[in-house]
C-alpha positions as CSV (number, residue, x, y, z in Angstrom):
1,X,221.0,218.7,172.5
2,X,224.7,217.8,172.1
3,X,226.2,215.2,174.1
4,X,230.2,214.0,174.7
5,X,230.6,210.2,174.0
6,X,233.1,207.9,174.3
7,X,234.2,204.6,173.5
8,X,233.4,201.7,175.4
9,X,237.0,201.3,176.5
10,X,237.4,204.8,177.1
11,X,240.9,204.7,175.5
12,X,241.9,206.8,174.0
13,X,240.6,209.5,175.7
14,X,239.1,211.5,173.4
15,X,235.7,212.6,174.2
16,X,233.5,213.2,170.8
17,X,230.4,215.7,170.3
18,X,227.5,214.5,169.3
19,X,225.4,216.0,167.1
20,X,222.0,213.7,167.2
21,X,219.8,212.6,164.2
22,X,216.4,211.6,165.1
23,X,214.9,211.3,161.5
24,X,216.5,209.9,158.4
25,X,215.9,213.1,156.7
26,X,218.2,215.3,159.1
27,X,221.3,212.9,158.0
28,X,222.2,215.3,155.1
29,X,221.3,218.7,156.7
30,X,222.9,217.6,159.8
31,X,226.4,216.3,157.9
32,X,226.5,219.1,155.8
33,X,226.5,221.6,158.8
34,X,229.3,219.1,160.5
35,X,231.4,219.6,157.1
36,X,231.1,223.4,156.9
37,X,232.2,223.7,160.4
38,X,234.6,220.8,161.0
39,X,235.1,219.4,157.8
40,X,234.8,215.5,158.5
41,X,232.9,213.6,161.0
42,X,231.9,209.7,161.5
43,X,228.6,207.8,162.3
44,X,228.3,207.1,165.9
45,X,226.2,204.5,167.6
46,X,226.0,203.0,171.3
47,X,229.2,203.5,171.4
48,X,230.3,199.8,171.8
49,X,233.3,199.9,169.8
50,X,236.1,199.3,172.4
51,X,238.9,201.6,170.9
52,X,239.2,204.8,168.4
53,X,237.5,203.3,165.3
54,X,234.0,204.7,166.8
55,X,236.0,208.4,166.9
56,X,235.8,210.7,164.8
57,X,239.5,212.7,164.3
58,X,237.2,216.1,164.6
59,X,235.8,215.0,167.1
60,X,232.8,215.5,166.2
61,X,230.1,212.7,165.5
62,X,226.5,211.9,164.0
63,X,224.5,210.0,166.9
64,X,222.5,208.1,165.4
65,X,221.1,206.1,168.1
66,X,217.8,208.3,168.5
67,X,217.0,207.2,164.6
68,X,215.0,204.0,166.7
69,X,211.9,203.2,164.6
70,X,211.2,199.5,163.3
71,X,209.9,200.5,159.4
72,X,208.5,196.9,158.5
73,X,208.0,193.2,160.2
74,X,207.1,190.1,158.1
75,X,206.6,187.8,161.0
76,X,205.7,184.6,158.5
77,X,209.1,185.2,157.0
78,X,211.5,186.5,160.0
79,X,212.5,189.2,158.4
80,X,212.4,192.8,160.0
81,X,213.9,196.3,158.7
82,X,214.5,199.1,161.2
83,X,216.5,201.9,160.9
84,X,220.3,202.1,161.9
85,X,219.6,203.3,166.0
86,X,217.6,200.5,166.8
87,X,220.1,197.8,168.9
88,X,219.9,194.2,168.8
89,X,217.9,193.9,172.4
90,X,214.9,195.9,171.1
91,X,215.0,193.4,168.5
92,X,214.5,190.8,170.0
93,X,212.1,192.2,172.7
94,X,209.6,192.1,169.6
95,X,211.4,189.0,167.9
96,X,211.3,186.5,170.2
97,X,207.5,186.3,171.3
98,X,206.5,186.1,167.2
99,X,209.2,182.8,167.5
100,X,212.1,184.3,166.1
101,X,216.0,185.1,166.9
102,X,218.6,187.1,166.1
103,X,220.7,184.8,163.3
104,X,224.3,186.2,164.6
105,X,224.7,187.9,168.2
106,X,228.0,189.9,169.5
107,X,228.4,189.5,173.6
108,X,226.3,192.3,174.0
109,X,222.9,193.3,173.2
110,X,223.4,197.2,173.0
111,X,224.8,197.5,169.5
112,X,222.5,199.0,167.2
113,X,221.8,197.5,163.6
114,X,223.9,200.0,162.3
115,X,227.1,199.1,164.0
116,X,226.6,195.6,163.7
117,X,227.0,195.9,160.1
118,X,229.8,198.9,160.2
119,X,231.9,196.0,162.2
120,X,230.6,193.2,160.8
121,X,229.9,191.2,164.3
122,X,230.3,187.6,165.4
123,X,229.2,185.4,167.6
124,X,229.3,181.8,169.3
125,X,228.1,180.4,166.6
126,X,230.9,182.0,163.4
127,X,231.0,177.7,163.1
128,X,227.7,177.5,161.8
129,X,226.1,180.6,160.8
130,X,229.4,182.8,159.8
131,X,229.2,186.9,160.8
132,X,226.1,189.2,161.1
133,X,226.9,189.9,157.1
134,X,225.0,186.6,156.2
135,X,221.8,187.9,158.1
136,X,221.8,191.7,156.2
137,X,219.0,191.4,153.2
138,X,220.0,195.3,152.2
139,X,220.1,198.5,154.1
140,X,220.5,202.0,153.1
141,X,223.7,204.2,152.6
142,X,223.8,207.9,152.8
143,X,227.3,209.5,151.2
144,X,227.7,213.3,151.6
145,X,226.8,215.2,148.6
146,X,225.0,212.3,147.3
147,X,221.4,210.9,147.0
148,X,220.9,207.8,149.4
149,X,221.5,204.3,147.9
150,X,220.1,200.9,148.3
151,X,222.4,198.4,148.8
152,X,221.6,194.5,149.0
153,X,224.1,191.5,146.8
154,X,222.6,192.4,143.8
155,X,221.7,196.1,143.8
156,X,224.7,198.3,144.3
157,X,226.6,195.0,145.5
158,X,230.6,196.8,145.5
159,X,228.8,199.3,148.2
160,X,226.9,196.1,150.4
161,X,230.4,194.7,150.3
162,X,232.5,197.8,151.5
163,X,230.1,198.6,154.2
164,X,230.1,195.0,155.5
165,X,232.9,195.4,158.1
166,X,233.6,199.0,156.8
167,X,233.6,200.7,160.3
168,X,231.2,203.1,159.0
169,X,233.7,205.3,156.5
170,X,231.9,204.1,153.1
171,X,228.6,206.2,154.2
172,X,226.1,206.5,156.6
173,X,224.1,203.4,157.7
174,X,220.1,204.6,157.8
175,X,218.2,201.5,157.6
176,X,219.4,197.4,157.7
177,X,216.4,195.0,156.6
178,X,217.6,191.5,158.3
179,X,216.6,188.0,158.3
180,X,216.0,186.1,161.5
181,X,216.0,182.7,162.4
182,X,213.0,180.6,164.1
183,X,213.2,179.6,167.6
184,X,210.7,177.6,169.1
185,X,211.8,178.6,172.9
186,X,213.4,181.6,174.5
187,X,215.6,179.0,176.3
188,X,218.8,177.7,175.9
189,X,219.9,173.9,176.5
190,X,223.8,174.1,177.6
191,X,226.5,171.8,178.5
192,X,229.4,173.1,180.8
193,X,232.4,171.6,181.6
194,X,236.0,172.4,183.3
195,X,239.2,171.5,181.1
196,X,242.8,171.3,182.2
197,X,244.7,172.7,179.4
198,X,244.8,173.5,175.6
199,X,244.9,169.7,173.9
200,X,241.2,169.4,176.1
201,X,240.3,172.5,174.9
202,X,240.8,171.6,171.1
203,X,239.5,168.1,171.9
204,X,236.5,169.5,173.4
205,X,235.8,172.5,170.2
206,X,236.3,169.5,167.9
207,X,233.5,167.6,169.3
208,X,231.3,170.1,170.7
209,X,231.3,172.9,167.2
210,X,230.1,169.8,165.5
211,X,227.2,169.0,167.9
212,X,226.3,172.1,169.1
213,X,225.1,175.9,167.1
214,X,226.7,177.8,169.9
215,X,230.4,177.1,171.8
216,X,232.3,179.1,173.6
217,X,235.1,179.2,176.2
218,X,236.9,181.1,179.4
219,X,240.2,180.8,179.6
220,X,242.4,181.3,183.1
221,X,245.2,183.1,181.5
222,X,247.1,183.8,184.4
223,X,247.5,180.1,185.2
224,X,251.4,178.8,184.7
225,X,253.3,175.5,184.4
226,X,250.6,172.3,184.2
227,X,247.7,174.8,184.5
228,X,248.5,176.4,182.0
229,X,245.5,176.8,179.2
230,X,242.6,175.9,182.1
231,X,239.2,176.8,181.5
232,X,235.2,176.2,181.3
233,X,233.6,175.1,177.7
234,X,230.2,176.1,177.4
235,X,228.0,175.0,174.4
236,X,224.6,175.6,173.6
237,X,221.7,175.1,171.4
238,X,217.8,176.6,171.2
239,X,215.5,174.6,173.2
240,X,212.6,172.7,171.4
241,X,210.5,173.3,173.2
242,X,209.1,175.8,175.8
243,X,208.1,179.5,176.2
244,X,208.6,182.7,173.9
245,X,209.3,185.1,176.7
246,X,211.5,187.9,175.7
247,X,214.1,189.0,178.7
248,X,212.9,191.8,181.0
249,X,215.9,193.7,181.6
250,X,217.2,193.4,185.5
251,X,220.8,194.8,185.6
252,X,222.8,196.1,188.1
253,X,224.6,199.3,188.0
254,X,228.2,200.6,188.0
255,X,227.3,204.3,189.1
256,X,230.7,205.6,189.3
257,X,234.5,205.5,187.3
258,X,236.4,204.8,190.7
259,X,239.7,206.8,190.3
260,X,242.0,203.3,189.9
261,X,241.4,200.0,188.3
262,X,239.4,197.6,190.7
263,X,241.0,194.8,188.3
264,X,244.6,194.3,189.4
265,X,247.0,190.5,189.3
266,X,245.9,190.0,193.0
267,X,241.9,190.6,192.2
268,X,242.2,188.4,189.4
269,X,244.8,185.8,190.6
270,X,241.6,185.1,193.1
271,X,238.5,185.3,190.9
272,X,241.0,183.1,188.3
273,X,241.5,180.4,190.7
274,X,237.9,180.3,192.7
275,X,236.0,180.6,189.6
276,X,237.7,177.6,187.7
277,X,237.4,175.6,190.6
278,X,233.6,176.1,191.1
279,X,233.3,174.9,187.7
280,X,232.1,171.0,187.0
281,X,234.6,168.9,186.3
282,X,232.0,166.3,184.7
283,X,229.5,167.7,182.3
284,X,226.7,170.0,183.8
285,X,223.6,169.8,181.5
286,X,221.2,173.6,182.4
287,X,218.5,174.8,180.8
288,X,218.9,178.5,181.0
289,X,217.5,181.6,180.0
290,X,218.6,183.5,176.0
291,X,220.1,186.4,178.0
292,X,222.3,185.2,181.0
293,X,224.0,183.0,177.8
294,X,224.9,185.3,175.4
295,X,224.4,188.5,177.6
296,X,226.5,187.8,180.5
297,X,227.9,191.1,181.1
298,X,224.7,193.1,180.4
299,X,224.0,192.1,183.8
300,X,226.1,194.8,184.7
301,X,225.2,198.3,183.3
302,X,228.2,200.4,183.2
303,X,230.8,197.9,183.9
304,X,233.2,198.9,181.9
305,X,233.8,201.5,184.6
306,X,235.5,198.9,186.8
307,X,238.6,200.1,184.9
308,X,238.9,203.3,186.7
309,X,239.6,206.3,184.7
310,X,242.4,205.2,182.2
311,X,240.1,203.0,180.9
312,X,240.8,199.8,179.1
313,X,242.1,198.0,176.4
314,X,240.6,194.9,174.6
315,X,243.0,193.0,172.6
316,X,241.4,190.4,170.1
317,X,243.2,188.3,168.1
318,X,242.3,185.1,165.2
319,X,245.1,182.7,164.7
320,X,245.1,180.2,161.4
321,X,244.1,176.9,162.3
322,X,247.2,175.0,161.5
323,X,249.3,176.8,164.2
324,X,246.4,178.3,166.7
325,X,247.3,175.9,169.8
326,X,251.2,176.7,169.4
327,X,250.8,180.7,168.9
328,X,247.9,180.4,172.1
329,X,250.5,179.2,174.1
330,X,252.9,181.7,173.6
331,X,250.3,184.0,174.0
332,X,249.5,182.8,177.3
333,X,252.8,182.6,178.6
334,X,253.4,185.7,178.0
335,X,250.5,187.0,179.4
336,X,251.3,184.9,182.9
337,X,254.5,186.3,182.7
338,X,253.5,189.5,182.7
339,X,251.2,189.6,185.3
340,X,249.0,192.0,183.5
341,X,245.6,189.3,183.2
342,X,242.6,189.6,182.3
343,X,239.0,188.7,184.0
344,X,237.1,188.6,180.8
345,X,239.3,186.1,178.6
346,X,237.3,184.7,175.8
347,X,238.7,181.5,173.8
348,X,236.5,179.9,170.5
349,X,237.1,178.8,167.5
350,X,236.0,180.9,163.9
351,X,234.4,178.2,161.4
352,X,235.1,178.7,157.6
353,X,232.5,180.6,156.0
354,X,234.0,183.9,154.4
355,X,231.6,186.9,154.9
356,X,230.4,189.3,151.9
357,X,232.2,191.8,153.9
358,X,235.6,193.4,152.8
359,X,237.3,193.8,155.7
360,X,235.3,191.1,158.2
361,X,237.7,190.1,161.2
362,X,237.2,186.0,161.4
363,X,238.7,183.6,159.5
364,X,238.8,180.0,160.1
365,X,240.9,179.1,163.3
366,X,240.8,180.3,167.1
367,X,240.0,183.9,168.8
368,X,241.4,185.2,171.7
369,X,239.9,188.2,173.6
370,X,240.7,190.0,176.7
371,X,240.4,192.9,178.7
372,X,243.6,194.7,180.0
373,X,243.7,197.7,182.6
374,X,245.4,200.6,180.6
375,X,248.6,201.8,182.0
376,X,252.1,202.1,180.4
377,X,253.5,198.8,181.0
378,X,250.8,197.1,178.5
379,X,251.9,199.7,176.2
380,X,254.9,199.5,176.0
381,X,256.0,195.8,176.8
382,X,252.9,193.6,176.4
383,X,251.0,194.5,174.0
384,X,253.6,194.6,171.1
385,X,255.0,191.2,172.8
386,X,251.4,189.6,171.8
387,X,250.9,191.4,168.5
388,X,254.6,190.0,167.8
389,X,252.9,186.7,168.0
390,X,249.9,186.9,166.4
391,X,252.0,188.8,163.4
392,X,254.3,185.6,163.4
393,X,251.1,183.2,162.8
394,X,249.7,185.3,160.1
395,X,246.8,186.1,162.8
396,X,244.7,189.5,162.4
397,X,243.5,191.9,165.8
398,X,240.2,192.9,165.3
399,X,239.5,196.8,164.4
400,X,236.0,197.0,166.7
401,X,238.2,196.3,169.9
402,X,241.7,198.0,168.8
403,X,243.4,200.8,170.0
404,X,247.1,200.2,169.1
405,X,247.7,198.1,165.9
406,X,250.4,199.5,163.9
407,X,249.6,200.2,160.2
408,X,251.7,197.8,159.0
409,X,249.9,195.0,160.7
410,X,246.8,196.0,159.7
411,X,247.6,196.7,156.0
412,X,249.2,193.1,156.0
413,X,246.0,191.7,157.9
414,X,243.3,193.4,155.6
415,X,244.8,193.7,152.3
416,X,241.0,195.2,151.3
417,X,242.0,197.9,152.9
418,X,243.0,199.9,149.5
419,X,239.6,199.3,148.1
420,X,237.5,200.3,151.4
421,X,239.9,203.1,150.9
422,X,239.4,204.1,147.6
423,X,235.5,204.0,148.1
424,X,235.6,205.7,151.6
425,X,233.4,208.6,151.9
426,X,235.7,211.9,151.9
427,X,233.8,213.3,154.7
428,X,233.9,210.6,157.1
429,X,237.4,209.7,159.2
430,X,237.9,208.2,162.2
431,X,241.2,208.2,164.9
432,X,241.4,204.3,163.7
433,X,242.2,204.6,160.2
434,X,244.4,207.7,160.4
435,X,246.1,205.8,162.8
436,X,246.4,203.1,160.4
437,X,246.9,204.5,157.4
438,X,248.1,208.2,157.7
């Protein structure tokens, strides 16, 4: 049964068809009907990609999330292989009580294997562990036309690299073997603490990276004048000791797309204000739970429908080391200036391993992400204000969350571009990279 999808942002608004795939062997039959009728189409996941890079410019996609089945578990070794449907929670739900954990993990657990390594996905610990690439043994790669391929560093190793961050145009993702890493507890030791500005940010990620696996920061990027740069640092490592309890999932719901944003400058002015003040101004040592700490919005199902029926835009940036803190701050002021915040405002810095991938998204310095309400205003006058400064830094947005980077800035961001090109599968396009490129 077809379905319409949509991204996760709901921007652009450009619902897709899916054509499900429930067994590996209806890929081929299934694409080769898609290019008869509509001549290109594009893998298509959970749907977690923010802007148009999950999209297909016909419109018409392969779901692939019904393709669910774990093929093979070597519990002595961590390693598991699963085919590209499968997300990242049912993962772990079989993980975790064997003593092992996801080595990289995106804010979400929804993504399936498959886009994890179609956009190459970080976490709060890029410091120590790099992207998901480092974790990907081998997986398999459909191209139409073709015979499927293995591909792993050594066997087919230009394809493993292309795919890595390829946003799914070099092929179609079946299976992903990946290594884990062992955990002796489910829980999570963390240390929270408020800061005032920027230098106690930096002061506070220079210390706490080296200390701690995970880090991570909120940002109150409304706040002006001496405020300005306020937030919460959070750090984290696995506990020692304790139970392997995988998270039974209790979530609230969103039922309904309300016609208008329920995020607006007075909603947010509010939360911005009580939230960093409820925060300890000493540092809080907690023992909490795996999925409150990397899941915190999970809590929520559906909450991306706050945003009303425009939808939303995410806007993530990484800025180089040497001039993060002085490209930040002009990205905060103008963001205060415009009055157009953001609730979700996520501040950490990238560490310095390079990932196999082609086209992976961190590099060594500081990422900014938030959430923006669309309407015209951050169109028109915002957003190109902050992509100004990020393109003065020699910064990069990141393709997963995009929905308006010019082709210029990406071509001067992802220089591999040409040779993702070059090796894209004909028959696979999305509304990102004819945006980008065409």
């Amino acid at each position: 049964m077809k379905s319409l999808l949509t991204s996760w942002g709901a921007y652009p608004r450009t619902p897709q068809t899916g054509h499900p795939c429930h067994w590996q062997t209806e890929v081929g039959p299934q694409w080769q009907q898609l290019i008869e009728t509509h001549g290109t189409t594009l893998p298509f996941g959970s749907g977690r990609s923010y802007g148009d890079s999950c999209l297909a410019v016909s419109d018409h996609v392969l779901q692939l999330r019904p393709m669910s089945r774990f093929i093979e578990a070597d519990w002595e070794n961590g390693e598991i292989c699963a085919e590209a449907g499968v997300t990242l929670g049912e993962i772990l739900q079989l993980a975790i009580p064997q003593g092992w954990f996801l080595q990289v993990t995106p804010g979400t657990r929804h993504v399936t294997l498959g886009g994890a390594v179609a956009n190459d996905v970080h976490g709060k610990n890029h410091h120590r562990c790099g992207t998901f690439a480092h974790s990907v043994v081998s997986f398999g790669l459909h191209r139409s036309m073709q015979p499927p391929m293995v591909c792993s560093p050594t066997e087919n190793p230009q394809w493993f690299a292309a795919t890595l961050g390829g946003l799914g145009l070099t092929g179609v993702i079946t299976w992903v073997a990946l290594r884990l890493r062992k955990i002796q507890s489910s829980l999570i030791d963390t240390t929270r603490v408020r800061f005032d500005g920027l230098d106690d940010f930096f002061a506070l990620s220079a210390e706490m990276d080296a200390r701690h696996e995970y880090s991570v920061a909120w940002i109150d990027c409304l706040a002006r004048g001496s405020a300005q740069g306020r937030g919460v640092f959070t750090a984290g490592d696995h506990r020692e000791t304790g139970a392997l309890q995988a998270a039974v999932p209790r979530s609230l719901h969103m039922p309904i797309r309300p016609p208008v944003s329920l995020i607006n400058p007075l909603t947010l002015k509010l939360f911005n204000h009580h939230y960093w003040k409820r925060q300890p101004a000493t540092r809080q040592y907690q023992t909490v739970a795996y999925s409150p700490f990397f899941y915190p919005l999970d809590r929520i199902e559906h909450w991306n429908r706050i945003y009303g029926r425009k939808g939303f835009q995410q806007f993530q940036c990484v800025l180089p080391s040497a001039v993060a803190q002085a490209a930040l701050a002009e990205l905060l002021n103008a963001i205060a200036r415009s009055g157009t915040g953001s609730f979700l405002a996520v501040l950490k810095r990238c560490g310095d391993m390079a990932s196999p991938g082609l086209m992976s998204f961190p590099m060594p310095g500081t990422s900014l992400a938030l959430d923006f309400p669309q309407n015209n205003a951050l169109t028109e006058k915002l957003l190109p204000r902050l992509d100004s400064i990020v393109r003065e830094a020699h910064g990069r947005l990141y393709p997963a969350k995009d929905a308006h980077m010019s082709g210029r800035d990406f071509r001067q961001a992802y220089p591999a571009w040409e040779q993702v090109e070059a090796m894209r599968d004909p028959a696979l396009i999305s509304r990102f990279w004819q945006r980008v490129l065409q």
